[in-house]
C-alpha positions in Angstrom: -92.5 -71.9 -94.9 -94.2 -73.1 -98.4 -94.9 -77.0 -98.4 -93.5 -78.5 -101.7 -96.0 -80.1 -103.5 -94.1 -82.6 -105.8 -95.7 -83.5 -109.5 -93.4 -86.6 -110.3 -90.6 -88.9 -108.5 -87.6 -86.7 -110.1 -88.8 -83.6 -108.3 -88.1 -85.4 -105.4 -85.3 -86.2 -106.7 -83.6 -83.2 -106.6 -85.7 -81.8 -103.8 -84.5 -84.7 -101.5 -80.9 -84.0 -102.7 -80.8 -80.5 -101.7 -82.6 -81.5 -98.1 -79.4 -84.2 -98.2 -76.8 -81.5 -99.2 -78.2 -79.0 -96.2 -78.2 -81.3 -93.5 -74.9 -82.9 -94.1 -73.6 -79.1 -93.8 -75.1 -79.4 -90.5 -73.0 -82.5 -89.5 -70.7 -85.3 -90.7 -72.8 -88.2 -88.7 -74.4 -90.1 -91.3 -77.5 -92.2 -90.0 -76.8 -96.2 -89.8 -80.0 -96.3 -87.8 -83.0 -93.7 -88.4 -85.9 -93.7 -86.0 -89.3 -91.6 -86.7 -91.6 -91.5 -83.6 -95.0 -91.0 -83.5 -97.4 -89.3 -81.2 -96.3 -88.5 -77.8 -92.9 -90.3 -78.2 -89.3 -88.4 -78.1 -86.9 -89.1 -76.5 -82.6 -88.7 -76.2 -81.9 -91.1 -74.1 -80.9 -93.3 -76.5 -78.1 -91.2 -77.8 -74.5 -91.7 -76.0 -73.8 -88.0 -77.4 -75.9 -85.2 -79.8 -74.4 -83.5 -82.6 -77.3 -81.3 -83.5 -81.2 -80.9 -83.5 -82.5 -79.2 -86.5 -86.0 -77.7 -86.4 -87.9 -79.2 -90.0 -89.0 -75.7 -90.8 -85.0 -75.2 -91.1 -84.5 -78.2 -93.6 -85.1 -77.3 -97.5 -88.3 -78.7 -98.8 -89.0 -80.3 -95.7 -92.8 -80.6 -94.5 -94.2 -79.2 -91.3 -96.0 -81.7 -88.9 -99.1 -79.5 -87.6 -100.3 -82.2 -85.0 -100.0 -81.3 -81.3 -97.4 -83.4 -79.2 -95.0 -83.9 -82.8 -92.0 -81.5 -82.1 -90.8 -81.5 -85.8 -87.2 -82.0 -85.0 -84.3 -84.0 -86.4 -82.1 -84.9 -83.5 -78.8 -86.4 -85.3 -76.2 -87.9 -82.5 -74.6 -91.2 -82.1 -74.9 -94.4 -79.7 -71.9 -96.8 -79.8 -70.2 -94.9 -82.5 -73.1 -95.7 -84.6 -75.1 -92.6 -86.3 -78.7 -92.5 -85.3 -80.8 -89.8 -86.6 -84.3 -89.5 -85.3 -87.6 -87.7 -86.4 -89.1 -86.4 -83.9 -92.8 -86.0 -85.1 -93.6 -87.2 -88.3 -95.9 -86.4 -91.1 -99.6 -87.6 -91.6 -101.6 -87.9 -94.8 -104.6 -86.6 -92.8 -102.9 -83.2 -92.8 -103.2 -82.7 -96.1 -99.9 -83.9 -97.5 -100.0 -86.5 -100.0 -98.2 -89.8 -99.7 -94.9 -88.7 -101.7 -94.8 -85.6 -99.3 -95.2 -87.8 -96.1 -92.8 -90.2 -96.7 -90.0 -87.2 -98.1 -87.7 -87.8 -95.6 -87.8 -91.7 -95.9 -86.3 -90.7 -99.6 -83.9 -88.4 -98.0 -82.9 -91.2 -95.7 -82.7 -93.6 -99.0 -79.7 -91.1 -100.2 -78.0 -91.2 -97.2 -77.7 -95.3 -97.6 -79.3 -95.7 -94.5 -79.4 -99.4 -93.6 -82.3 -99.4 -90.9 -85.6 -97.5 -90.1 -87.8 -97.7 -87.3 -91.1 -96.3 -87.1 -93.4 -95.9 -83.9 -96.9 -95.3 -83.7 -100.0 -94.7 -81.1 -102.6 -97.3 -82.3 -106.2 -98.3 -81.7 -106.3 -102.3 -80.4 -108.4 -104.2 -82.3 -107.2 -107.7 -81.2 -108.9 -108.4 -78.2 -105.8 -109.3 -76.4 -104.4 -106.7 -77.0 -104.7 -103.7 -73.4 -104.0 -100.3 -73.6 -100.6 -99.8 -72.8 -98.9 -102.5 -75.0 -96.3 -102.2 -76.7 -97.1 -104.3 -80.2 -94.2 -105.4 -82.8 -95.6 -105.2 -86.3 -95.5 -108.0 -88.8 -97.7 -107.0 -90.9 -99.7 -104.1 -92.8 -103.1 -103.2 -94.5 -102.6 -100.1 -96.5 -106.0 -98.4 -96.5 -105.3 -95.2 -97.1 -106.1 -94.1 -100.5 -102.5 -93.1 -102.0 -99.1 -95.0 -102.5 -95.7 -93.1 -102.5 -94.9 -95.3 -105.4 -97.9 -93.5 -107.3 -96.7 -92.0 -110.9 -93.7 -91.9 -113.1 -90.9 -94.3 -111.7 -87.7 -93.3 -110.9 -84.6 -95.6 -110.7 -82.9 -94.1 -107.9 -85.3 -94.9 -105.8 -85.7 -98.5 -106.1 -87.6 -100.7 -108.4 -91.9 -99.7 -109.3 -92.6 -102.9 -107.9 -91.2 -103.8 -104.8 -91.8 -107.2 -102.7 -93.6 -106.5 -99.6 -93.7 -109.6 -98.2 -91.1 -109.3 -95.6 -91.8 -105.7 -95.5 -91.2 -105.6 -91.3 -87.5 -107.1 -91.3 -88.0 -111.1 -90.1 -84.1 -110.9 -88.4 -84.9 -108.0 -86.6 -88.5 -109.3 -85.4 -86.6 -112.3 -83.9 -83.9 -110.4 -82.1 -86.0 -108.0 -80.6 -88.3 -110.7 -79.3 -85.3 -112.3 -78.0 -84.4 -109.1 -76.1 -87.9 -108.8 -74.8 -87.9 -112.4 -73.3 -84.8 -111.5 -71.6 -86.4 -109.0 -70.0 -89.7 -110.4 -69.1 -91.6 -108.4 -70.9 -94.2 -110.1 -73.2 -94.1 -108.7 -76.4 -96.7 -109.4 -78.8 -96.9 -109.0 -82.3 -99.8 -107.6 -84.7 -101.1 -106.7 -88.1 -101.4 -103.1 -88.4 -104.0 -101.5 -90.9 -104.0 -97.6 -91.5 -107.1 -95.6 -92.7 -106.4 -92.0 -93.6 -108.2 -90.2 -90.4 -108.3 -88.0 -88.7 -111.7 -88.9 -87.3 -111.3 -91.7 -85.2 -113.0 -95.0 -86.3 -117.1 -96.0 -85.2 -117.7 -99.1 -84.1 -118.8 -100.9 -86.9 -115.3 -100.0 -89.2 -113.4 -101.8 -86.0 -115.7 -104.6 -86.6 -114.7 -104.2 -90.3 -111.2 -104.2 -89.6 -111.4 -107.1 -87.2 -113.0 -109.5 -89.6 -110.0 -108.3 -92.2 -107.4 -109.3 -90.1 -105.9 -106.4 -88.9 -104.6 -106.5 -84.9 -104.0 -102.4 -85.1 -105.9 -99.7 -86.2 -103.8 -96.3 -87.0 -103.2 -93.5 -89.6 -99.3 -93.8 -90.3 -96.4 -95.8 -90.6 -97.2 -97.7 -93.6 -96.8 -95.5 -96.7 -93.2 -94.9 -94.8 -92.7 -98.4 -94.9 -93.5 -98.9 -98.6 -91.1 -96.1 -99.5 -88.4 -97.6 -97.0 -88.4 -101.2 -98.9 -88.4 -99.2 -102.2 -85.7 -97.5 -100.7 -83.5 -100.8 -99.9 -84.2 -99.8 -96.2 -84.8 -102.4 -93.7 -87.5 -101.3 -91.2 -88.9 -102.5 -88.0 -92.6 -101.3 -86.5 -93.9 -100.7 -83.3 -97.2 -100.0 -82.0 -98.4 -98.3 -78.6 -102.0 -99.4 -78.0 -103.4 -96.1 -77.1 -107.4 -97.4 -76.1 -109.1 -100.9 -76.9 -111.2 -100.8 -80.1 -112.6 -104.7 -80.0 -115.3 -105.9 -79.3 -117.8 -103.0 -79.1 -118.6 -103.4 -75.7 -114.4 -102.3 -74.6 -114.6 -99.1 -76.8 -114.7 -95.9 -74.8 -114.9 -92.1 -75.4 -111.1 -91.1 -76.7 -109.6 -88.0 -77.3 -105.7 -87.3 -78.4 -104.6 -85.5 -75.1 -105.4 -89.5 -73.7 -103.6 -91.2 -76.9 -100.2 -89.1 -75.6 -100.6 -90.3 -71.6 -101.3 -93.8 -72.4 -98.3 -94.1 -74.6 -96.4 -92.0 -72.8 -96.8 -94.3 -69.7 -95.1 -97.4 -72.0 -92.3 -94.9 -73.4 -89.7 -96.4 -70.8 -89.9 -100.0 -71.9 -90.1 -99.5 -75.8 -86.7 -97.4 -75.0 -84.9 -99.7 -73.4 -86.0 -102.4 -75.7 -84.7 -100.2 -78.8 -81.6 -99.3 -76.9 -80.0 -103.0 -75.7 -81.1 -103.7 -79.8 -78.8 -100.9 -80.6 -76.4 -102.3 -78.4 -76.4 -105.7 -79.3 -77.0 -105.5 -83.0 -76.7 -102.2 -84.7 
């Protein structure tokens, strides 16, 4: 399948319309809830019944993830009578896709009216108390990679050019899944989550960097999404699996992806049951 490559806002537009038009041909669930999960997370438990999975390659205009452990699917069900769409892989500027093309189905979500996004990511620990195996909620984010979804001609339908990002990570929904967390003993803590554009993985002295510039997380997603999600008028919530300790030097040991997926994959259970009493409880 040819990847789009989009030259202003109202090509994707129109291209985000069509994706819209295809998928609700698909199904009548419309998402009140969309979830994207990052590496080595998937799963359906959350879903009281599926509708449909739809392969990305099948969706017009749609990019293809290319990293290992991303299934590229959207799996569209529902979970208290509540639609829930989620992504099932996600795209990464470090494949080659610009910012507008990564977060393309954050502005397909935008046309749906969806009222809440939740992204999930594998992340380095820079915060020295923070363990591998963590599950971190995100208050915060450094964008260091070098594009913004927001970059070029504006477009109206979208949202305004300049959105406020200073309650980018939704304060109400912060509070009520840390609420949920106490209740279940489970001590949640919260970070500041800076991306660079990868895919190398950081040395030593840029965790040092990103220590001393306040960031808890280092990562390669989740925030050009978030950008065009608050653009969007969509609230979103963040979490991070800490995938290996990053901070100080002398914790920071040889990493490859295959043991980013088994460390978050050991923490998948409790981030799902987290997500699922808040869909209970407050969706």
């Amino acid at each position: 399948m040819t990847v789009f490559k989009v030259k202003n806002m109202k090509n994707i537009l129109i291209k985000a319309k069509e994706s819209k038009k295809f998928i609700q041909s698909k199904t009548s669930i419309l998402p009140q809830l969309a979830i994207i999960f990052g590496s080595g997370l998937s799963s359906e438990d959350l879903f009281d019944e599926i509708d449909i999975s739809i392969p990305y390659s099948e969706i017009p205009n749609f990019p293809v993830s290319t990293v290992e452990n991303h299934k590229g699917e959207l799996i569209i069900g529902k979970k208290n009578g509540k639609g829930i769409y989620i992504f099932s892989g996600r795209f990464h500027y470090y494949e080659g896709y610009s910012a507008r093309e990564v977060t393309f189905p954050v502005r397909v979500l935008s046309l749906m009216n969806t009222k809440f996004l939740i992204l999930t990511n594998a992340a380095g620990g820079i915060n020295p108390d923070f363990n591998a195996g963590d599950i971190i909620l995100i208050k915060d984010h450094i964008n260091m990679i070098p594009d913004n979804p927001l970059r070029g001609k504006e477009s109206i339908d979208f949202g305004p050019r300049f959105p406020d990002m200073s309650k980018a990570y939704n304060p109400q929904f912060r509070k009520q899944i840390k609420e949920i967390a106490q209740r279940q003993s489970y001590n949640l803590k919260e970070g500041v989550y800076l991306a660079f554009q990868g895919p190398s993985l950081e040395t030593p002295a840029e965790y040092t960097m990103i220590y001393r510039m306040g960031g808890d997380l280092i990562g390669m997603s989740t925030v050009l999404e978030t950008i065009a999600a608050v653009q969007g008028g969509i609230k979103v919530g963040g979490f991070s699996m800490v995938s290996n300790e990053c901070y100080p030097p002398e914790r920071i040991k040889e990493t490859t992806h295959q043991d980013v997926v088994k460390t978050v994959k050991k923490s998948e259970p409790v981030l799902m049951n987290l997500l699922g009493r808040w869909i209970d409880e407050y969706l």
